[in-house]
C-alpha positions as CSV (number, residue, x, y, z in Angstrom):
1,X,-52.2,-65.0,28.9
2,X,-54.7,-67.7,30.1
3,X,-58.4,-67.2,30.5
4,X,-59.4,-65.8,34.2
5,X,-61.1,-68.3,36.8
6,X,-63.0,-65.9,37.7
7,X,-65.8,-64.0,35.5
8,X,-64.3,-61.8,32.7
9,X,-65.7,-59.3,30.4
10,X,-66.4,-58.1,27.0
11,X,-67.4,-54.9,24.7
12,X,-69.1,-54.9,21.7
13,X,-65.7,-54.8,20.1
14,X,-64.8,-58.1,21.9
15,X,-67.5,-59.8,20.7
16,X,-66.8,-58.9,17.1
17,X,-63.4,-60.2,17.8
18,X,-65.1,-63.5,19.5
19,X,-66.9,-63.9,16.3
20,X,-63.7,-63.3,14.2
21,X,-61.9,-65.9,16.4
22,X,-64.2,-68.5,15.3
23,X,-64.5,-67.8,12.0
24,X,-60.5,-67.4,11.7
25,X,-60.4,-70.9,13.0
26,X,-62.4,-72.2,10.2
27,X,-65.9,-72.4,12.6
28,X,-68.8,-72.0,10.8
29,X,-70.6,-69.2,12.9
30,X,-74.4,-69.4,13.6
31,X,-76.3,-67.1,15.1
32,X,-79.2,-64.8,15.7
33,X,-80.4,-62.1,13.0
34,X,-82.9,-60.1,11.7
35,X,-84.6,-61.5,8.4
36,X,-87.7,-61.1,7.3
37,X,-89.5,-59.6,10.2
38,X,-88.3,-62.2,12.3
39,X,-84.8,-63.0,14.6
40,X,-83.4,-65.9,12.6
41,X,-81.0,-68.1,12.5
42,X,-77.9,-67.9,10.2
43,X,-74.4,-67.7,9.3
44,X,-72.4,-64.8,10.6
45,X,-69.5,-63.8,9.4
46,X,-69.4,-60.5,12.2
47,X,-71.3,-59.6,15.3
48,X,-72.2,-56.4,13.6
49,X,-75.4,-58.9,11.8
50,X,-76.6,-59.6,15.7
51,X,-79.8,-58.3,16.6
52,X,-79.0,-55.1,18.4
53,X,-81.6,-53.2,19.5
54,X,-84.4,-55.6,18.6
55,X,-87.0,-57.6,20.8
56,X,-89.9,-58.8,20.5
57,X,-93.7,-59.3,21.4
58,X,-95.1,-62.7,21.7
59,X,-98.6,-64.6,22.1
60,X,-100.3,-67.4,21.5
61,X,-100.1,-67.3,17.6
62,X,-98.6,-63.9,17.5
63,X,-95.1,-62.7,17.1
64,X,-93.9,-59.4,15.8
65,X,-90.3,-57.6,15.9
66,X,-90.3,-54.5,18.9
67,X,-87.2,-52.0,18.4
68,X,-85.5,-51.5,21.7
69,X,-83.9,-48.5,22.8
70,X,-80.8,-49.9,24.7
71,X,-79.0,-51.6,21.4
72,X,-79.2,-54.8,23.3
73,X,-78.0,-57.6,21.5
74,X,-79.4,-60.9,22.9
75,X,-83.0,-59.4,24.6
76,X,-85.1,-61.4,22.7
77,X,-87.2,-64.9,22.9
78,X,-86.8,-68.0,21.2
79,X,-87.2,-67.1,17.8
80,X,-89.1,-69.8,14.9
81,X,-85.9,-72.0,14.4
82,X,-84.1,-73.8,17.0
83,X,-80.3,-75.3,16.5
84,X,-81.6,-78.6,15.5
85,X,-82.2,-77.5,12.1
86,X,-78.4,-77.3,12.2
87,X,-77.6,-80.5,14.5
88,X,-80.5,-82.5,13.3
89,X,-81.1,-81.4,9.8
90,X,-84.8,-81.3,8.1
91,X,-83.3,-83.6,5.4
92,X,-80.2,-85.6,5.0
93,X,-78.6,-88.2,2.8
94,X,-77.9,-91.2,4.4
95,X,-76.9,-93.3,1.1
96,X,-77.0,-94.3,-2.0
97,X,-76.5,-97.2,-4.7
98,X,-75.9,-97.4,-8.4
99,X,-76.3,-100.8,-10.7
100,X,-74.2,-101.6,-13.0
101,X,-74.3,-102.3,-16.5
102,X,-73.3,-106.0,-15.5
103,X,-76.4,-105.9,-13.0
104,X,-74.4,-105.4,-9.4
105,X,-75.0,-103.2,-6.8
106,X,-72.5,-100.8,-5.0
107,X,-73.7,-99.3,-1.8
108,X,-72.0,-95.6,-0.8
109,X,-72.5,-94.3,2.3
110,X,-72.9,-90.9,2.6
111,X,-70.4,-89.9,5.1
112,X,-70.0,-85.6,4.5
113,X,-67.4,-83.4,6.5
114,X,-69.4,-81.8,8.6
115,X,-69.0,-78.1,9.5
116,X,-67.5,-77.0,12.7
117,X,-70.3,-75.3,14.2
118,X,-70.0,-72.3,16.8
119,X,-73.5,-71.6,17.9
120,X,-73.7,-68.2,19.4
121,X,-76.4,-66.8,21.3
122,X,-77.7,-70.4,22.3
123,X,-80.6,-69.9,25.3
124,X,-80.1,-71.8,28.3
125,X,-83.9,-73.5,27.3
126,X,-82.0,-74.7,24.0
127,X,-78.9,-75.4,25.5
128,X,-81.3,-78.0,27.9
129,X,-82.9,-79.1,24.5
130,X,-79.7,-80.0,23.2
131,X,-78.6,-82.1,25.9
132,X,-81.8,-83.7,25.8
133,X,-81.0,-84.7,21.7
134,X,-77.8,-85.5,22.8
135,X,-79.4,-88.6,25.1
136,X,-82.0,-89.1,22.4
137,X,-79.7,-89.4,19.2
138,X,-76.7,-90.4,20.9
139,X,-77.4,-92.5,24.0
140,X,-78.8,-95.7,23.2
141,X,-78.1,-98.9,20.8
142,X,-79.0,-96.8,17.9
143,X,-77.2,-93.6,17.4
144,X,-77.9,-91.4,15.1
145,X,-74.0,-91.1,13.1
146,X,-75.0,-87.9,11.3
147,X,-75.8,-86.0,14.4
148,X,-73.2,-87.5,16.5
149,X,-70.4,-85.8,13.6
150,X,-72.0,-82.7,14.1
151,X,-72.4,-82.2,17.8
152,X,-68.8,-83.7,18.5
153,X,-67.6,-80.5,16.2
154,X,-69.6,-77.8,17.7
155,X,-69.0,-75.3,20.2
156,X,-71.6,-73.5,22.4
157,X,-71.8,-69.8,23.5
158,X,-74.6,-69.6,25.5
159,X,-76.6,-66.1,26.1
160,X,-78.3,-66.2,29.1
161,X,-81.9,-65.1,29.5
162,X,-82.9,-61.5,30.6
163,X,-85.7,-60.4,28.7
164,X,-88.2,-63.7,28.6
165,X,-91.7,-63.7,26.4
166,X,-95.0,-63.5,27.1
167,X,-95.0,-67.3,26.2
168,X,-91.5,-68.8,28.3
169,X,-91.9,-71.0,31.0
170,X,-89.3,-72.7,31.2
171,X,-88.9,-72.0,35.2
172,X,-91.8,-74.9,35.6
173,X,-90.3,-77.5,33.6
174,X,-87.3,-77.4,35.8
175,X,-85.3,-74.7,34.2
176,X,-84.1,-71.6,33.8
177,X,-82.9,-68.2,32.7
178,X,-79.3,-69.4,34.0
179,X,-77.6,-71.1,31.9
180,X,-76.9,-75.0,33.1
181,X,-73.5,-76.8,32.5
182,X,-72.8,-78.2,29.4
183,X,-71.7,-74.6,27.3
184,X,-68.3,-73.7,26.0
185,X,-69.0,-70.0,27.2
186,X,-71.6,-68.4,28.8
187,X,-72.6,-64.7,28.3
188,X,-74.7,-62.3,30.2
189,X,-75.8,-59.3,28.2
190,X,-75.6,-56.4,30.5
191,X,-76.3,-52.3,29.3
192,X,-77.1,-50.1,32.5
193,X,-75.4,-47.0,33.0
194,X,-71.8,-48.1,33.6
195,X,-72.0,-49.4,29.6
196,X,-72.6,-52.1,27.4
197,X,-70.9,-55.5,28.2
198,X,-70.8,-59.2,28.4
199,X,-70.3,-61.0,31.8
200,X,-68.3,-64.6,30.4
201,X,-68.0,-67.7,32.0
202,X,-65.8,-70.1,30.6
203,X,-67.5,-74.0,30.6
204,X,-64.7,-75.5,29.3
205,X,-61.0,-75.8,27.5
206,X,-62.0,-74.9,24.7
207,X,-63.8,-72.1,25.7
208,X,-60.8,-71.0,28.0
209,X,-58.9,-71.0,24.8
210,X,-61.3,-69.3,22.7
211,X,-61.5,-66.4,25.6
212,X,-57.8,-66.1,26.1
213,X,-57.2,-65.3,22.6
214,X,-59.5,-62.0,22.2
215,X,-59.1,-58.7,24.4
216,X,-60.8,-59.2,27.8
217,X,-61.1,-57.7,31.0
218,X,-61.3,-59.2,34.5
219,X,-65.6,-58.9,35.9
220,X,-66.0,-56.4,38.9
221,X,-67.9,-56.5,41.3
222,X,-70.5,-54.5,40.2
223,X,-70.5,-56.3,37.1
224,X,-71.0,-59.3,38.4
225,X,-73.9,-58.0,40.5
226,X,-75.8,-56.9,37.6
227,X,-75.4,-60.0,35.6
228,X,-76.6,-62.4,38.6
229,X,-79.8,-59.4,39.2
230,X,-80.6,-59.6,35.5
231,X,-80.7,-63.4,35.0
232,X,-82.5,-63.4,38.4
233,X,-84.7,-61.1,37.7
234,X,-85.8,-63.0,34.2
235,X,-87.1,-65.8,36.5
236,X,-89.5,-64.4,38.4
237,X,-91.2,-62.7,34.8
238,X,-92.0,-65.9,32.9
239,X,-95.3,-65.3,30.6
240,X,-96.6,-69.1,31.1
241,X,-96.1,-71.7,33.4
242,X,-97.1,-74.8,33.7
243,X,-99.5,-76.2,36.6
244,X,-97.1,-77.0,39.5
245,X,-98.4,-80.8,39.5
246,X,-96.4,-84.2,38.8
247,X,-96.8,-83.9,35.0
248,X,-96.4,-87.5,34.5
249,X,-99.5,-88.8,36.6
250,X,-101.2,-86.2,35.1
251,X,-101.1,-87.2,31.6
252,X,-101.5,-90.8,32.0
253,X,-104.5,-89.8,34.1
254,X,-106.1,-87.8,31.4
255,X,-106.3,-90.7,28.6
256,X,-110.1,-90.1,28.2
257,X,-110.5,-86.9,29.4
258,X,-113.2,-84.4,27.5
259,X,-110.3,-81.8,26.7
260,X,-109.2,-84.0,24.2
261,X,-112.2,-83.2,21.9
262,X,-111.9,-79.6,23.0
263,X,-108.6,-78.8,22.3
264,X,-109.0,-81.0,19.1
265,X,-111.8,-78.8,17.9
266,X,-108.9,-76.4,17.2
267,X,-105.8,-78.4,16.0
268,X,-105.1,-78.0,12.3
269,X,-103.0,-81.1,12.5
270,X,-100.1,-79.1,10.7
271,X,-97.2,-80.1,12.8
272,X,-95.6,-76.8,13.5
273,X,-95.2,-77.7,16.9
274,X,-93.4,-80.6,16.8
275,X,-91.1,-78.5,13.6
276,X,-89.9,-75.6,15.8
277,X,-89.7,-77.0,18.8
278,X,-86.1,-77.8,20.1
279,X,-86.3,-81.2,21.3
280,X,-88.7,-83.5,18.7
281,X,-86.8,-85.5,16.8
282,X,-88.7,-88.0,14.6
283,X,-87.8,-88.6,11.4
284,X,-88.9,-90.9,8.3
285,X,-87.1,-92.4,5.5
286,X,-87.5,-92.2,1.5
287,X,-85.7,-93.7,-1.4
288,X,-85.7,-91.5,-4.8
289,X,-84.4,-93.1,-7.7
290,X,-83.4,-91.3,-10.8
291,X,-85.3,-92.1,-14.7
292,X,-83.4,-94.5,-15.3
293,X,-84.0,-97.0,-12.5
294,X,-79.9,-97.5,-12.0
295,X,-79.5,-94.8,-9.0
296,X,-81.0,-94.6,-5.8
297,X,-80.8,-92.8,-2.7
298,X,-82.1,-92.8,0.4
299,X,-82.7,-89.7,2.4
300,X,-84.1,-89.2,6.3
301,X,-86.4,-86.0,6.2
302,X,-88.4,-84.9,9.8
303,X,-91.7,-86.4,10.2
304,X,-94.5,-85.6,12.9
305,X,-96.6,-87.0,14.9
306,X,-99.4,-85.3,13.6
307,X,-99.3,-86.2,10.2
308,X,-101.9,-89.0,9.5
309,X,-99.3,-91.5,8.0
310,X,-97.1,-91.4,11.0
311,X,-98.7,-94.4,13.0
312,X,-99.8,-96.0,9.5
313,X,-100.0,-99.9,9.7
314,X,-101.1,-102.3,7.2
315,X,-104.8,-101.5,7.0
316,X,-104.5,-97.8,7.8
317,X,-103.5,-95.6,10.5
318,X,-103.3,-96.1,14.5
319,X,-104.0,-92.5,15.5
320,X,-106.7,-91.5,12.7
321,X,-108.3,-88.7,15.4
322,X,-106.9,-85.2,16.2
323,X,-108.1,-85.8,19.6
324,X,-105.4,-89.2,19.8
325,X,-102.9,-87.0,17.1
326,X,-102.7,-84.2,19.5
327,X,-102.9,-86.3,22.9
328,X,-99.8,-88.6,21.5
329,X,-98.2,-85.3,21.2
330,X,-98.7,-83.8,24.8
331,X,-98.0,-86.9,26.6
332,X,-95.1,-88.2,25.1
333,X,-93.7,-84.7,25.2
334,X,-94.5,-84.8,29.5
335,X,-94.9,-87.7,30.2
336,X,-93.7,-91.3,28.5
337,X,-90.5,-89.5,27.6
338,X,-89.4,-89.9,31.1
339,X,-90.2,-93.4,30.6
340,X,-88.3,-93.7,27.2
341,X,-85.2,-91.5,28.1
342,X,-85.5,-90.6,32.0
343,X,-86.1,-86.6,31.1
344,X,-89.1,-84.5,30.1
345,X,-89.3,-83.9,26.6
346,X,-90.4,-79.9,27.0
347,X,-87.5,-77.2,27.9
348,X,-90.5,-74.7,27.9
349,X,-89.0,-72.1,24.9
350,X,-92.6,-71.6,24.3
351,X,-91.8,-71.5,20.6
352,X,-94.9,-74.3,19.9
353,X,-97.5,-71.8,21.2
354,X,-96.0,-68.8,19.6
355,X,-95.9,-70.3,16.3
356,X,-99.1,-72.7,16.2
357,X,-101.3,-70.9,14.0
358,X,-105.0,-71.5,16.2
359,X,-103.0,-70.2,19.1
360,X,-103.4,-73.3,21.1
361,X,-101.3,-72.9,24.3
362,X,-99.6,-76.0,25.8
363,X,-99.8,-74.7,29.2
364,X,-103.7,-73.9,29.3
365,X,-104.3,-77.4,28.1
366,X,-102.3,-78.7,30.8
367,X,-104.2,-76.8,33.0
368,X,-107.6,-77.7,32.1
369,X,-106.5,-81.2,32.2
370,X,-105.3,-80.4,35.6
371,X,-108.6,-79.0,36.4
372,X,-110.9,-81.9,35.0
373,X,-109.0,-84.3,36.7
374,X,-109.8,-82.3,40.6
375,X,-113.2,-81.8,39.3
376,X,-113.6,-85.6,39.1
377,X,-111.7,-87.0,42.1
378,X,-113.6,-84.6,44.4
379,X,-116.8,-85.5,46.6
380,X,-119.3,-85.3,44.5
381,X,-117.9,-84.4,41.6
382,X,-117.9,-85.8,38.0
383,X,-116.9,-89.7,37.6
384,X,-114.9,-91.1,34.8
């Protein structure tokens, strides 16, 4: 049997047997779960561990679990982790040396066996926010080898959006709900009267292959219908968005705007933003040697551009001010990253306003920049 052209479908029992697929292959399965009054991410070893019939309820600084009535499986947000942790790990070894008793030096290089990674349940904001790692780590002069191993071995399953939080927006940074190429399979979580299913589009061979060996059935129609109303219907129900202005002049606009010392008022400086969200990717490096002075390692951990060491030179640090901390932040993020890699830097998941704890949202500071920049470029208005 091969893998329809056209759309196929799946029950819940399909899906368990998707899930057993992979992990009968030797795949190590991650996916969304409910843990600690949160939907996490984590190994799976069954679909049964998916979040059915949990949403939730988001706000600036605010999430909490909702039970849903429907047993849906995939009608929930962005959750605190994104699949970097798993591409892009918080901390990795990247080698080490002993000395010997003679005095020389060997050099190992660490150089694991990565898992084989089937992320399921992948949102077509992170599925943008990987493709935008994979240009970041992978594209240029200096790749990143640990990340490339990683991402060459993993396959994506994409659920596309139907249910999106009080703080998505990912419509105004050029997305979607749909999911865009670049999946293995894409699924589409209907339950309506006619049952519970899984509209599937294949995105590659792999995927084809992966389909063709679980039970299927071919879409119909109305199936087909309801998937495309669904995802459609997600896009006109985004919580945020951002100001529909060119993002880019904006920002370098705004150097020395006042909503810098507003916005910086708040800021705790802690980083979450730049940990949960899906496409940040700076790191640091530290050696740790053992008592004894013979063994060393070195090991590449995230770093942020809010902490105060991040821009240290010799004589102290470039960005010593929450206001520049913060403003490095945003306009990297939408502006200069088109400069550096030809992309925004922001899928808008939302997960940064969600889980900053002052409940600063990147989308009302956008707008007030927006706002104080009209105010001073008309008549009579303010001057710089």
């Amino acid at each position: 049997m091969t893998a329809p052209a056209v759309p196929a479908t799946l029950d819940r029992d399909g899906l368990d047997a998707l899930v057993a697929a992979l992990v009968t292959q030797g795949r190590t399965v991650i996916g969304p779960t409910v843990r600690d009054g949160a939907i996490v991410l984590a190994e799976l070893t069954s679909a049964d561990a998916l979040p059915y019939g949990w949403g939730v309820e988001l706000d600036a600084g605010r999430y909490r679990l909702v039970a849903r009535e429907d047993g849906a499986a995939f009608a929930h947000s962005a959750g605190p982790q994104s699949w970097k942790s798993y591409l892009h790990p918080p901390r990795e070894r990247l080698w080490s040396a002993d000395r010997t008793a003679e005095g020389d030096i060997s050099f190992i290089p660490q150089e694991p066996e990565v898992p084989a990674y089937a992320f399921l349940g992948v949102r077509p904001c992170d599925l943008r926010a990987i493709a935008i790692q994979d240009h970041v780590l992978t594209g240029g002069p200096h790749a990143d080898d640990g990340y490339g191993r990683r991402r060459r071995k993993a396959l994506l399953i994409v659920a596309e959006c139907t249910e999106p939080g009080a703080t998505c927006f990912c419509v105004s940074t050029g997305g979607g709900p749909a999911a865009d190429p670049g999946y293995d399979l894409a699924l589409t979580e209907i339950v309506d009267d006619d049952g519970h299913r899984f509209l599937v589009r294949v995105g590659s061979a792999e995927g084809a292959e992966l389909l063709d060996g679980v039970p299927h059935g071919i879409a119909d129609p109305v199936t087909q219908e309801a998937a495309v109303t669904a995802v459609d219907a997600a896009r006109d129900r985004m919580g945020r968005a951002l100001p529909p202005v060119d993002l880019r002049t904006l920002m370098g606009a705004s150097l020395d705007a006042e909503r810098w010392d507003d916005v910086a008022a708040r800021c705790l400086t802690c980083g979450n933003c730049t940990m949960v969200c899906p496409t940040c990717f700076c790191t640091t490096t530290e050696e740790v040697t053992d008592l004894t002075g013979d063994h060393t390692e070195r090991w590449q951990r995230w770093d942020s551009c809010f902490d105060l060491d991040f821009s240290y030179l010799h004589g102290g640090p470039v960005r010593s001010s929450a206001r520049s901390r913060y403003r490095q932040w945003l306009t990297h993020k939408l502006s200069t990253w088109h400069d550096q890699f030809g992309t925004t830097g922001c899928v808008g998941c939302g997960r940064c306003i969600t889980w900053c704890p002052a409940g600063i949202d990147i989308t009302e500071e956008v707008a007030a920049l927006d706002a104080e920049r009209t105010l001073h470029a008309a008549p009579g208005g303010e001057t710089e």
